[in-house]
C-alpha positions, 0 to 999 in steps of 0.5 A: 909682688901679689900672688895670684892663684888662677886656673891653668887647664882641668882636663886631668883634675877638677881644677889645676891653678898656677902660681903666678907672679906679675905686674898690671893686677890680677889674672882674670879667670871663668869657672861655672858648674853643672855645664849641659852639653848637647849630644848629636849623632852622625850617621851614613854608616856611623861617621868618625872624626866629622866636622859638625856645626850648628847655624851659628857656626859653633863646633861639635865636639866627637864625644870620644875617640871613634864615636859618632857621637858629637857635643856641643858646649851649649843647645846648637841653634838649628839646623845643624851640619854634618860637612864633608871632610877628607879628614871624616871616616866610616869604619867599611869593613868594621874592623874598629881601625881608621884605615886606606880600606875606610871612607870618607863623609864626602857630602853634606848632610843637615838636620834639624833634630840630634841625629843627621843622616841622609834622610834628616837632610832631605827633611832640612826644609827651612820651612816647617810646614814643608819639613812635615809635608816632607816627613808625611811623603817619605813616611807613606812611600817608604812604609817608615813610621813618622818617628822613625825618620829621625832616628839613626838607621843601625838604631830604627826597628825599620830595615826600609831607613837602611834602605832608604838611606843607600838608595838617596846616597847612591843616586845623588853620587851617580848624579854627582849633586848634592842631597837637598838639591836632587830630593826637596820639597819641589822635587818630591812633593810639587813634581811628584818626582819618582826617581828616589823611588825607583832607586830605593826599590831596585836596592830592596830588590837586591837586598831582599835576594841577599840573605847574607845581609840578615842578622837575626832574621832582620836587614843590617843596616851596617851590612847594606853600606858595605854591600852598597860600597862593595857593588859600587866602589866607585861612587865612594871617596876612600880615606885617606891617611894624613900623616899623624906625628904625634904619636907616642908612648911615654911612662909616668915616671919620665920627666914631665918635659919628655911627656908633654912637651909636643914637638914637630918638624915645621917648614922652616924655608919661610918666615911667619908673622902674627899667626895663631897655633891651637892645641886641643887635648882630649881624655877620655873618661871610663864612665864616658865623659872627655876632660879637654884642655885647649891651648891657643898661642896667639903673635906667634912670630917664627924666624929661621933661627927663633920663634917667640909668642906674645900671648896663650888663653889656656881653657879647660872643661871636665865633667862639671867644671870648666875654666880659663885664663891666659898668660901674656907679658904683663902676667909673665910669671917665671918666664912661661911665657918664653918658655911655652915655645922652642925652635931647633932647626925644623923642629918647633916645641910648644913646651906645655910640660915645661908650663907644668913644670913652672907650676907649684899648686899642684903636683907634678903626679896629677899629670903622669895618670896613666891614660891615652890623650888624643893630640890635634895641633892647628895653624892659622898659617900652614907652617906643618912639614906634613899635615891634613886640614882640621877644624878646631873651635878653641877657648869657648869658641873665641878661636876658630881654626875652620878647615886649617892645617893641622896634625893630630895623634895621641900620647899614652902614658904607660 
């Protein structure tokens, strides 16, 4: 027997390697330093739990939990999108809770700079020329300074992007249509269309007659949603609570099992074949950085009375580090694979704490840190009791999970 030394997943230490045991050669493994990651903003008020992707499809991820804030792996290829989603949320009355009181992102918005926003995908011309025929327009009509446009609203030192970015929102809601088909290059600059100056100068009327929505004697972006949503609850999409089973607490003095293993009521009055199951882990750092750990089960095969796996890529990233690895039948060590997945009745397990506990390189105290992880677990195959649909881009964007069935929720370690 060889002993092969490979990286297993890094979410909670730099590099974290199983010891493993198997026929057929050594396990291959991926490891690179200094990874730059590429940072995005979504904002129509700030939108939480967004599906973001560039034009090749690749995912942004959110940079911690209730974050506008998204990161792509490597430099995104333009433009980028910001996709409707009933899983997405805007914190409406503020309150820092993903509740029935929030919405939801319910239109596409593009851009081709790090910042999305209603005004960024009128801006999305495939064109450059047009882009900044675009930029000029709503520049000179709006009074806004050029550079301005592709800021965020909350962040730009012009209280008409605030305005601007209720007026586009609020007609093409009214119109039931989408941004780019109501306000473009044709629109806009060939017909000379006025209709987005109309609504945008019926909306600063209103709110130049409402002090309430001042701060410091400066228009609030975050106040004009909430009076837009409040004036007009009817053109917003309100969330939505998906059933989030995930959740637990647990001390770091429990079993390893107890802490990790993430269990789930499946429905078990079918049979799958060959599907795949993702699990994406996130910890969020204090000095701002998330270390993830993503686990893919591919051949899955569920009966109603056993479920068996024939493969798992194992990818981690944290800081400055990432790696990867799989374990299949011919790198099979101590059994993990039949381990790394149980069914009892309706309830199905993917054992990650009983991987961990096979392991001997590192510590069992590495993964008790007391910390909150979020927890999204998704299907290729909608195999979920409950569940809302996810995207989840996995294992360097080998697995993609696009608009799936999934669960998600957090573990906290006490």
């Amino acid at each position: 027997m060889k002993n092969i030394s490979f990286i297993f997943f890094s979410f909670f230490a730099l590099a974290l390697f199983l010891s493993a045991c198997g026929g057929g050669g050594g396990r291959p493994s991926e490891r690179a330093v200094a990874v730059h990651d590429t940072a995005v903003e979504v904002e129509r008020g700030p939108v939480y739990n967004a599906i973001v992707v560039d034009a090749k499809n690749n995912i942004a991820k959110s940079e911690k939990i209730n974050s506008d804030r998204y990161i792509f792996d490597s430099t995104p290829i333009y433009p980028i999108t910001a996709k409707a989603s009933s899983d997405s949320w805007i914190d409406i009355d503020g309150d820092g809770n993903r509740t029935t009181n929030d919405i939801t992102l319910d239109i596409n918005m593009t851009s081709y700079t790090n910042v999305i926003t209603p005004i960024t995908t009128i801006l999305s011309d495939a064109n450059k020329t047009r882009r900044d025929k675009l930029a000029n327009k709503l520049s000179e009509t709006f009074d806004i300074p050029l550079d301005d446009l592709n800021k965020t609203p909350s962040s730009s030192n012009s209280s008409n992007m605030a305005i601007l970015t209720n007026a586009i929102y609020k007609k093409v809601k009214e119109l039931h249509t989408s941004i780019k088909t109501m306000f473009n290059y044709n629109t806009l600059i060939k017909e000379g269309n006025t209709t987005l100056k109309n609504i945008y100068n019926n909306l600063k009327n209103a709110v130049d007659e409402n002090s309430s929505l001042y701060t410091n004697g400066q228009i609030d972006a975050l106040k004009i949603e909430k009076y837009l949503y409040d004036t007009n609850k009817s053109l917003f999409t309100r969330y939505k609570l998906p059933s989030e089973v995930l959740d637990k607490e647990v001390f770091s003095t429990d079993e390893i099992e107890k802490i990790w293993n993430i269990g789930f009521k499946i429905d078990n009055t079918k049979e799958y074949k060959e599907i795949k199951i993702g699990i994406e882990i996130n910890k969020y750092n204090d000095d701002g950085s998330i270390s993830r750990g993503e686990f893919v089960y591919s051949g899955v095969n569920i009966t109603k009375s056993s479920v068996v796996t024939t493969r798992i890529d194992i990818w981690g990233k944290t800081k400055r580090q990432f790696g990867g690895t799989w374990i299949d039948k011919d790198h099979n060590s101590n059994g993990m694979l039949q381990k790394s997945i149980s069914l009892d009745s309706d309830t199905l397990t993917l054992n990650i704490g009983s991987l961990i506990k096979s392991q001997t390189q590192v510590s069992e105290s590495t993964f008790r840190e007391q910390a909150k992880y979020s927890i999204t677990v998704v299907s290729s195959s909608p195999i979920f009791k409950t569940s809302s649909t996810k995207t989840l881009s996995l294992v360097r964007n080998k697995f993609n999970f696009v608009n799936k069935q999934g669960i998600s929720g957090e573990i906290t370690i006490k």
